[in-house]
TORDO-303169 format. One record per residue (C-alpha): residue in one letter; x, y negated, z negated. Coordinates in steps of 0.05 Angstrom, whole numbers, plus 32768, in hexadecimal, padded with zeros to 4 digits. Each point is the difference from the previous one (the first is absolute). Layout:
BEGIN
aXYZ ...
//
This chain:
BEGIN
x81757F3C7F32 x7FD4801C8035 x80297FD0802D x803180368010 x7FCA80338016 x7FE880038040 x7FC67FD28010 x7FC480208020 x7FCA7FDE8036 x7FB680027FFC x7FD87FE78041 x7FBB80007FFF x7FCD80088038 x7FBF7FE87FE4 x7FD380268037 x7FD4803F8007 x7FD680208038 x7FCC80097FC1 x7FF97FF67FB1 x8004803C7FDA x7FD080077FC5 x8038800C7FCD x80317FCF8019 x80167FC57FD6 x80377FF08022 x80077FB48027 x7FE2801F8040 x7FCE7FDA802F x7FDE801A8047 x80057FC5803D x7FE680058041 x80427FE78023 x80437FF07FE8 x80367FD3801E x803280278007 x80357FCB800E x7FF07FCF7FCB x7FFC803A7FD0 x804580138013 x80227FBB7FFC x7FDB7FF97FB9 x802080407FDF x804A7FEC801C x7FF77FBC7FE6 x7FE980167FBD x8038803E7FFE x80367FBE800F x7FE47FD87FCA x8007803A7FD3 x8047800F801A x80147FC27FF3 x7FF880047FBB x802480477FF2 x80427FEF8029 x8036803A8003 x7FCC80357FEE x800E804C8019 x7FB48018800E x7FFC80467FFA x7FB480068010 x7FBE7FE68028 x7FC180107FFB x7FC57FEB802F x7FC280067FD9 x7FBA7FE98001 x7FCA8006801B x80198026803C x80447FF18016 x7FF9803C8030 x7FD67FCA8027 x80427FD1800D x801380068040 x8048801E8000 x801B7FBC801B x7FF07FDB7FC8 x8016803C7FCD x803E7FF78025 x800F7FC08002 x7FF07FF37FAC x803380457FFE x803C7FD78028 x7FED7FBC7FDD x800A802A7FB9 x80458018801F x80147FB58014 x7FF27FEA7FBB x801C80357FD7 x802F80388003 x7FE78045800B x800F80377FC9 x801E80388036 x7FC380307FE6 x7FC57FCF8006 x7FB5801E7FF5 x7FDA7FD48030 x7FB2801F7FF2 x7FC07FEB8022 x7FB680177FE3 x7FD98019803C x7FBD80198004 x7FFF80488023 x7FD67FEE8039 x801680158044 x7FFD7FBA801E x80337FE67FCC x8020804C8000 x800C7FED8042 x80327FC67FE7 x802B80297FD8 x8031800B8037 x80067FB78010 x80007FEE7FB7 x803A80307FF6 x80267FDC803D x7FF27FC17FD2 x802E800F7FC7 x7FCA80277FD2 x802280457FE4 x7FC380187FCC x7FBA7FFA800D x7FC580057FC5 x7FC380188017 x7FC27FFA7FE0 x7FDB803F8012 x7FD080027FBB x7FE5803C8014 x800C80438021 x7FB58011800E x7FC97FD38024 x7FCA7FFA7FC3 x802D7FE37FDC x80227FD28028 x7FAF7FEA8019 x7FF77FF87FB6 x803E7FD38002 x7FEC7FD2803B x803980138021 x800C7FEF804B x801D80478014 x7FE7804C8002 x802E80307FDD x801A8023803A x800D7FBA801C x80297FF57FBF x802F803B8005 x800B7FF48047 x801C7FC47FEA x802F80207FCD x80158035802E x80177FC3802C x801F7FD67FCF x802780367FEA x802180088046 x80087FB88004 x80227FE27FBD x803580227FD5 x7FDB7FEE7FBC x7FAB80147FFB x7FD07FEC7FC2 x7FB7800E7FF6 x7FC87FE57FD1 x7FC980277FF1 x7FC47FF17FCC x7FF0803A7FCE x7FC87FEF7FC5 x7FCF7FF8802F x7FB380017FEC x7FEB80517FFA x80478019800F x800F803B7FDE x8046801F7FE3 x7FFF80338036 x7FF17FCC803D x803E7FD77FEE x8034803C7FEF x7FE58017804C x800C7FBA801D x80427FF17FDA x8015804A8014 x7FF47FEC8045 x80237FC27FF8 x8039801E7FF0 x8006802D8031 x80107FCF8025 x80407FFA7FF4 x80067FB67FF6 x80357FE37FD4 x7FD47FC67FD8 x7FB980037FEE x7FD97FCA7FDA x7FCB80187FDE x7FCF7FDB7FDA x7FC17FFB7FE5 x7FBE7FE9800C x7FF27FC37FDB x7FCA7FC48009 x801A7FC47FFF x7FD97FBC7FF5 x7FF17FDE8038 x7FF9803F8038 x7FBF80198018 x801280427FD7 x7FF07FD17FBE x7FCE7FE6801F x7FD980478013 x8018800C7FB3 x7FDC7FCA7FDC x7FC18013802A x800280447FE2 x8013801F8048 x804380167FF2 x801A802E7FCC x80407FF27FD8 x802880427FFA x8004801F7FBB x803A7FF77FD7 x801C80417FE9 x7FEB80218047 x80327FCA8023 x803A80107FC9 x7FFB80448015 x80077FF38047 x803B7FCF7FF9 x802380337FCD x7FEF8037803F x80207FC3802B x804580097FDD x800380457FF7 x7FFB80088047 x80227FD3801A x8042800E7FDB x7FF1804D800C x80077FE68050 x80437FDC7FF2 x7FDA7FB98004 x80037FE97FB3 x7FE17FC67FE5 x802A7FCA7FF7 x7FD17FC97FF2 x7FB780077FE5 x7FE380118049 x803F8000802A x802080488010 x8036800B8028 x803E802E8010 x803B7FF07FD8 x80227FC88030 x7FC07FF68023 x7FDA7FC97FCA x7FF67FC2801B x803A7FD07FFC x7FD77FC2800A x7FD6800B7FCB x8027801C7FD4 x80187FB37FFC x7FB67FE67FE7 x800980347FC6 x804880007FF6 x7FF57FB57FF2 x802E7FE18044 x7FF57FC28029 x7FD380068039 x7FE07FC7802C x7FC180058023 x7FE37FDA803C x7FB77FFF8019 x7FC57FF07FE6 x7FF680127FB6 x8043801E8000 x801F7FFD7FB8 x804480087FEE x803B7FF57FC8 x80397FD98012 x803C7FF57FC7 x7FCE7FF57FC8 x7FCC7FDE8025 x7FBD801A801A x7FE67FE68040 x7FBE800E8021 x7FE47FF18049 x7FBA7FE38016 x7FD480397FFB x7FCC7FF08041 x801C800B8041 x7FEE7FB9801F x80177FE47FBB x8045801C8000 x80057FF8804D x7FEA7FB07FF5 x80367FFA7FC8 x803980138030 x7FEF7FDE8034 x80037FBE7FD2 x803380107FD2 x802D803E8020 x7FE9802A7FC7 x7FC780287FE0 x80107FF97FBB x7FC57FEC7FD4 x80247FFC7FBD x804380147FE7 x8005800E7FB1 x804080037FDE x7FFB803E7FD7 x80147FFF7FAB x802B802E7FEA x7FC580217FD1 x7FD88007804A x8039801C8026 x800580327FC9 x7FBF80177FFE x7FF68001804E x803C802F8001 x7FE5802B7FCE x7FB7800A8017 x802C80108044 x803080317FE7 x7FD8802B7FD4 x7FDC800F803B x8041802F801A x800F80437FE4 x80427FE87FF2 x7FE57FBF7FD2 x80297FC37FF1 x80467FE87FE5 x7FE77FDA7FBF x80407FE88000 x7FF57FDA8043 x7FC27FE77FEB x801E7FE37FC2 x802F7FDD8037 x7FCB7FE1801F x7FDA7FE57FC8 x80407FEB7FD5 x7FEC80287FC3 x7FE3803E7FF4 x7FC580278032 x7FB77FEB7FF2 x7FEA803A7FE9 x7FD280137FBC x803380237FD4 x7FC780287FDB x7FDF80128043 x8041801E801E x800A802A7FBF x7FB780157FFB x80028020804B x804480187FFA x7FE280287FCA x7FC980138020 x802A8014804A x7FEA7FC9802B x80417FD98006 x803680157FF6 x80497FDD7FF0 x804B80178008 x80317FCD7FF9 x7FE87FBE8020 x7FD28023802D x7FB57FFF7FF4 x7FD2802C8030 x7FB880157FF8 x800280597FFE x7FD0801F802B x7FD280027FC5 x7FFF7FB78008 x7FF87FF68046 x7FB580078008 x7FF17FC77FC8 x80357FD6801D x7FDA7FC27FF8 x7FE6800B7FC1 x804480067FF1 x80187FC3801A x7FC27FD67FE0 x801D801D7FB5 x805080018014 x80117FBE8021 x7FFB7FBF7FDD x7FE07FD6803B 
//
């Protein structure tokens, strides 16, 4: 089934100039990288994974990490034209690359443009300075929109992050920084927010009493104040922290939560290939160790059940405004959705989902107790 969609690309670059305090992600600092060897490593893991998903149209990449802004534009390059030798290009490909908005790697953009990369995600976090000290972050705010303003002459397609939720922000603080943030006239915007995650120094500075969580109701109002402005500005949510301008979402991941095949290369990278679900070596040296000896990074590959490929698609979907096909997901696991019949009637009833025809979607009432949601809905 997902066969006939496009396939979509995930490369990851493991490395960082610095840690951030709320990152979870498989991202590691190193002194000195070999640029060469790192090169050869990702174009003989993309092959491997090529190999494997023959006659394949690929309608997206995506370099992520880490800090893929740190690639040199040779090596973003050549993993662009190995993609191309391997599969054929849909005509509109989205070819993004995450990039911190520092002017060193700012300074990139053109270069990474003359690579083959048309849309550029920025991770700005922050439009003022306290905040983005607060953050860890390796740029000033006037650095960051200086950054913007050049990626915006540079690539067709421009995304942001920024983090809202943040310890002693206030309802005002974040209508005046989303405000601004739209003003900016930028097409996609990724807006999340703050959560500790186990494992960063954020949890750690939380378990030491040093670091306030951010209460509850106070965050629902800012992430209803999220979507009210954002579709006011034209840029409508389309998935729980995604907004964008109708045409504008982002094609490649729009594939994770539309449920389509993607492969990823690099260290940790995960991805879902005709029912099964492969993952790389997570540590840098690991991964880069594992090609060298066997021409791949895999770690393991899992063939998924039908009940599992159901449920993944769900938890996915429900995440978009426009939900899932329960028909489709019947497809894939052979029988009927795993869903909890008396949960989906209880919130129906109560406005949280809602269902017309064979398509389920969580309202807007749902959306900020999506996971509670999920926990109740989906029969993992």
């Amino acid at each position: 089934m997902t066969a006939d969609l496009p396939l979509a690309l995930y490369v990851h670059w493991p490395f960082c100039v610095s840690k951030c305090p709320y990152c979870d992600f498989n991202s590691h600092v190193r002194e000195s990288v070999d640029q060469e060897a790192w090169r050869a490593a990702l174009l003989a893991d993309l092959a491997h994974e090529a190999a494997l998903l023959p006659g394949r149209r690929l309608g997206s990449i995506f370099f992520g990490g880490g800090t893929p802004s740190l690639m040199p534009p040779e090596t973003v390059a050549a993993i662009i034209d190995a993609a191309a030798g391997h599969w054929q290009f849909e005509s509109d490909i989205e070819i993004t690359l995450e990039a911190n908005p520092s002017s060193v790697e700012a300074s990139r953009f053109a270069d990474i443009g003359r690579a083959g990369v048309n849309r550029v995600s920025l991770g700005l976090q922050a439009l003022d300075d306290a905040a983005l000290r607060f953050l860890d972050r390796a740029h000033g705010a006037a650095e960051g929109l200086a950054a913007l303003d050049t990626a915006q002459r540079v690539f067709d397609r421009v995304s942001f992050d920024l983090i809202y939720a943040r310890p002693e922000q206030t309802l005002a603080g974040w209508e005046a920084e989303l405000g601004r943030a739209l003003s900016f006239g930028t097409e996609h915007l990724s807006l999340y927010q703050l959560t500790i995650e186990p494992g960063t120094r954020f949890a750690t500075l939380f378990e030491k009493g040093q670091l306030a969580a951010f209460d509850p109701d106070s965050a629902a109002d800012l992430f209803e104040a999220t979507r009210a402005m954002t579709a006011a500005a034209g840029l409508p949510a389309y998935e729980i922290s995604n907004h964008a301008r109708p045409g504008a979402e982002s094609r490649h991941n729009l594939t994770y939560w539309r449920y389509g095949d993607y492969a990823g290369v690099g260290p940790g990278a995960h991805g879902r290939r005709c029912g099964v679900a492969s993952l790389r070596r997570k540590k840098p040296e690991n991964w880069l160790g594992s090609v060298e000896r066997n021409g791949h990074g895999v770690e393991r590959e899992d063939p998924l059940v039908p009940q599992e490929r159901g449920v993944e698609a769900l938890l996915m979907g429900l995440r978009l405004e426009e939900g899932v096909d329960l028909k489709r997901i019947g497809a894939l696991t052979g029988g009927e959705p795993p869903l909890d019949p008396a949960a989906l009637a209880g919130m129906e009833r109560q406005g949280l989902l809602a269902l017309d025809g064979d398509r389920l979607r969580v309202t807007g009432a749902g959306m900020p107790v999506l996971e509670a949601i999920l926990r109740e809905l989906v029969l993992a």
